[in-house]
C-alpha positions in Angstrom: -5.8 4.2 10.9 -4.6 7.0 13.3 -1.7 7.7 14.9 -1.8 6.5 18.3 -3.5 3.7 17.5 -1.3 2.4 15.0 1.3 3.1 17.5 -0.2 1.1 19.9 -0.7 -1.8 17.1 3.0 -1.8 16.4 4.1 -1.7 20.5 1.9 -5.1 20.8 3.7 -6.8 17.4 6.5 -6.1 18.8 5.7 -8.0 21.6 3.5 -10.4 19.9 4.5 -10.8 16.2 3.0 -9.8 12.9 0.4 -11.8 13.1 -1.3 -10.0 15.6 -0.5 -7.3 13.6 -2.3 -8.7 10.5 -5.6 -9.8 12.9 -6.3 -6.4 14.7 -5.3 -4.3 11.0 -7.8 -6.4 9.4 -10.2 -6.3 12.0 -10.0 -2.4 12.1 -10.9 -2.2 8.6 -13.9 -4.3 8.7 -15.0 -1.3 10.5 -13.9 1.6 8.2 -16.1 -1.1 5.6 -19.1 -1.0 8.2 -18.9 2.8 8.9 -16.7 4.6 6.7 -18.7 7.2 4.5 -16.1 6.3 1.8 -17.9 3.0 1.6 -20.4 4.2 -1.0 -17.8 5.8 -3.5 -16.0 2.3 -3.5 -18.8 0.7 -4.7 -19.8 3.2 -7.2 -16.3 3.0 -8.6 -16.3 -1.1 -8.6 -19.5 -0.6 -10.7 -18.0 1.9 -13.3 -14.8 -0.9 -13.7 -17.4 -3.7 -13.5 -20.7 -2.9 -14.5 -21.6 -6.4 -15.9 -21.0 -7.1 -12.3 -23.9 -7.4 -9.0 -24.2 -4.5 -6.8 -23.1 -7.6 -4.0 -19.7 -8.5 -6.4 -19.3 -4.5 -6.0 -19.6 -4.8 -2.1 -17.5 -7.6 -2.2 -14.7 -5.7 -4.3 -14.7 -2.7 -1.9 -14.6 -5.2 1.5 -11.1 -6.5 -0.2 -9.8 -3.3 -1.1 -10.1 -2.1 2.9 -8.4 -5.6 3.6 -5.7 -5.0 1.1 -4.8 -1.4 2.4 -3.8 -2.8 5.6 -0.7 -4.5 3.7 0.6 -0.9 3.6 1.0 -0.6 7.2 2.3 -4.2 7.3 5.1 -4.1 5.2 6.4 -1.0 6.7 6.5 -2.4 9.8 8.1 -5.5 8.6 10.9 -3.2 6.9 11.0 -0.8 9.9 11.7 -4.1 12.0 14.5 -5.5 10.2 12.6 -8.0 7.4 14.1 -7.2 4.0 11.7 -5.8 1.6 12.2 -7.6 -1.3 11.6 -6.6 -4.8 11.6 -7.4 -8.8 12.1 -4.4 -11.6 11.2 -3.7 -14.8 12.0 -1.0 -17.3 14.8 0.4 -14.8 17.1 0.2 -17.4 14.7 3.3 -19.2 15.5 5.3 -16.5 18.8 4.7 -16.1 19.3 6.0 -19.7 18.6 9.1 -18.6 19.4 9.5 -14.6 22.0 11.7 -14.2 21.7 13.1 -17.8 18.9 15.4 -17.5 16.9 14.0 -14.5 13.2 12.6 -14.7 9.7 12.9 -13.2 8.2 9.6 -11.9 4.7 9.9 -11.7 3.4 7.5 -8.9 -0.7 7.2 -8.4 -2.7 5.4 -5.4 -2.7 2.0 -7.4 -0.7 -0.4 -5.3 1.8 1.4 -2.9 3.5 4.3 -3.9 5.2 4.7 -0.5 7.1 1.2 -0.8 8.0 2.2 -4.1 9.8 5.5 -3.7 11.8 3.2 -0.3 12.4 0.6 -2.9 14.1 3.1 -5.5 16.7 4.5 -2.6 17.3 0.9 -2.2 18.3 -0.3 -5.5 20.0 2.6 -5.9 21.4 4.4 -2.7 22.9 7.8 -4.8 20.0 8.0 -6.4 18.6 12.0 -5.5 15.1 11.5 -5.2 12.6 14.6 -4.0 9.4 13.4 -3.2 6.4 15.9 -3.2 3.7 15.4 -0.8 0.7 16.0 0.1 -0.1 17.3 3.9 -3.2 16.4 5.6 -4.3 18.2 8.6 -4.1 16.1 11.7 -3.0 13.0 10.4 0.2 11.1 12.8 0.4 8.2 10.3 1.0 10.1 7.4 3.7 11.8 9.8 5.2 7.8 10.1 5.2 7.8 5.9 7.5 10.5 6.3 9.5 9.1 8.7 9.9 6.1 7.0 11.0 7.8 3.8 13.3 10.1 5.0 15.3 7.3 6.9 15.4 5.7 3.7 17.2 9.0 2.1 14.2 10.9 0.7 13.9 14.1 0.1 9.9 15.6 1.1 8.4 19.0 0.5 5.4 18.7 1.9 2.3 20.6 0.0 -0.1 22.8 2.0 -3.8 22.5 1.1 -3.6 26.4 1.0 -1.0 26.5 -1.1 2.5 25.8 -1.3 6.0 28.2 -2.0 6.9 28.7 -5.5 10.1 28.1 -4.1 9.2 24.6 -3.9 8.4 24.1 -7.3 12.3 25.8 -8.3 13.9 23.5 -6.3 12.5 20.2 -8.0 13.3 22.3 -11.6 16.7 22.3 -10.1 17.2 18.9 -8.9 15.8 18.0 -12.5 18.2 20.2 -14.2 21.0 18.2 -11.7 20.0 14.6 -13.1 17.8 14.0 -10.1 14.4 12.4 -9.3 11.6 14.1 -8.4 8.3 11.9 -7.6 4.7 13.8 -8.4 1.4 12.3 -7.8 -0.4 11.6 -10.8 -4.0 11.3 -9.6 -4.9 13.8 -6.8 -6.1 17.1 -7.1 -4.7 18.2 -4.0 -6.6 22.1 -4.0 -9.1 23.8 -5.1 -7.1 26.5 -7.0 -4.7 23.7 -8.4 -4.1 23.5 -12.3 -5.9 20.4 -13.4 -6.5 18.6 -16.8 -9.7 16.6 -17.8 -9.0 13.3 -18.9 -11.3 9.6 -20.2 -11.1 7.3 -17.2 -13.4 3.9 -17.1 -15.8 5.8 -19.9 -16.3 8.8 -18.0 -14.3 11.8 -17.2 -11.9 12.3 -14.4 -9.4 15.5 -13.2 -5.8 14.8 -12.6 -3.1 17.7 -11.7 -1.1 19.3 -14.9 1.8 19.9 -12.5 3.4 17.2 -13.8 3.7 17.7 -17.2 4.4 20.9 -16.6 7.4 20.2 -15.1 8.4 18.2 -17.7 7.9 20.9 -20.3 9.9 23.5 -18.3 12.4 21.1 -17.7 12.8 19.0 -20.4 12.5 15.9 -17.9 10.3 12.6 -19.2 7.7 11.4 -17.6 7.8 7.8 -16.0 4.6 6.4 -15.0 5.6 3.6 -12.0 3.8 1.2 -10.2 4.6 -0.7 -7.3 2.2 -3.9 -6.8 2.5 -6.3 -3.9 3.5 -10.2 -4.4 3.9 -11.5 -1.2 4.4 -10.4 2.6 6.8 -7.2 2.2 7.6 -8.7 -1.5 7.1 -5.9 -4.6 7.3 -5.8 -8.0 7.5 -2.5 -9.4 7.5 -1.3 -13.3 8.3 2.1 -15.2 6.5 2.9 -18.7 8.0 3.9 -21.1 9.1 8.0 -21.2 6.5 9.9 -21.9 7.9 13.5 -23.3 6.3 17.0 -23.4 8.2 19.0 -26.0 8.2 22.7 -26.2 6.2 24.1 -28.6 4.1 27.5 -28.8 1.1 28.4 -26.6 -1.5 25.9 -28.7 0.9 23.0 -28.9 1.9 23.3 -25.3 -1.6 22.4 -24.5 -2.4 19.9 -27.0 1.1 18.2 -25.5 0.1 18.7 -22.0 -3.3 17.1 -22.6 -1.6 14.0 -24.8 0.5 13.2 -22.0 -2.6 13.6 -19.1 -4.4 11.0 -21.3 -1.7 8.5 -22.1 -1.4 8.5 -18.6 -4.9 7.8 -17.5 -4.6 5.3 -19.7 -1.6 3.3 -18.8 -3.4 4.0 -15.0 -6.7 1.9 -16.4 -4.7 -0.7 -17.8 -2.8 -1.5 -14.3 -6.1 -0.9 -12.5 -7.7 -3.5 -14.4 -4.9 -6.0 -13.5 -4.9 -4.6 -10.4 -8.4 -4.0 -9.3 -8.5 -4.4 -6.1 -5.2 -2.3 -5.2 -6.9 1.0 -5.9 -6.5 2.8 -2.6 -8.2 6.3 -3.8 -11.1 6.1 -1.7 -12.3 9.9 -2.3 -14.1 11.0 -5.6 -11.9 10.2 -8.8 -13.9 9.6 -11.9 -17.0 12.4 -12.0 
């Protein structure tokens, strides 16, 4: 959805209410389903998760996935607007064990929404010091309006160039880390060309997802908590952590073994929610190869 418009779209719920809100979002993604180029990738992925399925079930699948996406913009209008997101946890108390202590990596993917869920963390807990890394897409005023969102709700951003970002960036999260901090990485986005990336199984075929990650979590000593936020009701969550997933040191050889252990026990905990959350996979580019 782009900028102005969904400025527009949020001048006239103001005026109107969310449920205009709700008709013109949904009605705007009927057309990214009718002429979106993404379409076709959708429905290749529904056919890799269902394969026993029709080519229409497939259809059908990626028509509710462009329906569900426009909950995202929903709900943050709602919480931008005064409605109180609310929310269930579980396996906070994992983290809690070790915030403060020696800091940890949550690993957030584009299964459910990853945006509510990093507002939702500041929320349950308002010290908490969270750095978010981002990705930054050229021309893109909504993703601007993510931001915005975030930082009112106390996040911390360092956005991440296509070209390249500052290896200054990468020192500060170690720091934060080292601090007892948060810092959110995306677990499923090869954001550049160039970019360090592991090969892992996804859905019976192979997939890339970032090593940045768990290379953080070496350096740093940090675990790695997979979480998911999945949507209940109108601006209503429930989010979960997985258990810490730990990448010791070790020389050169078992530093890679390690690395690639922990890529794959992620991809794996990231089928499992996908499969119980099918159609809350809002990765519409090219994932599994």
């Amino acid at each position: 959805m782009k900028g102005m418009l969904y400025q527009a779209l949020v001048l006239v719920t103001t005026v109107c209410g969310s449920w205009i809100f709700v008709l013109i979002s949904r009605a705007i993604a009927a057309g990214y389903f009718v002429f979106s180029k993404n379409v076709p990738e959708s429905r290749r992925f529904y056919a890799l998760l269902y394969p026993e399925k029709s080519g229409l079930y497939h259809l059908w699948c990626t028509f509710r996935q462009y329906q569900n996406f426009t909950t995202i913009h929903l709900d943050r209008f709602l919480a931008s607007h005064g409605q109180e997101t609310r929310f269930s946890s579980e396996g906070w108390e994992k983290l809690e064990s070790v915030v403060e202590k020696k800091g940890a990596i949550l690993l957030m993917s584009h299964l459910g929404n990853w945006e509510i869920a990093a507002h939702l963390l500041k929320k349950k807990e308002q010290n908490l010091k969270l750095l978010l890394y981002m990705g930054v897409k050229d021309k893109e005023d909504v993703e601007r309006l993510q931001k915005e969102y975030l930082h009112q709700s106390g996040v911390k951003i360092i956005g991440v160039e296509r070209e390249g970002g500052s290896p200054f960036d990468a020192v500060e999260g170690i720091r934060l880390l080292q601090d007892g901090g948060l810092v959110s990485m995306t677990g499923d986005i090869v954001w550049r060309s160039d970019q360090r990336k592991r090969r892992i199984n996804f859905l019976g075929k192979e997939a890339y997802v970032p090593e940045a990650p768990y290379v953080f979590a070496l350096v740093s000593g940090a675990p790695i908590f997979v979480f998911f936020t999945f949507r209940t009701g109108e601006n209503r969550y429930a989010f979960t952590l997985s258990d810490p997933i730990y990448v010791k040191r070790g020389d050169k050889k078992e530093r890679d073994s390690l690395i690639q252990a922990a890529a794959q026990q992620y991809a794996e905990l990231l089928e499992r929610k996908l499969r119980e959350h099918p159609l809350e996979w809002y990765h519409f580019d090219r994932f599994v190869l």
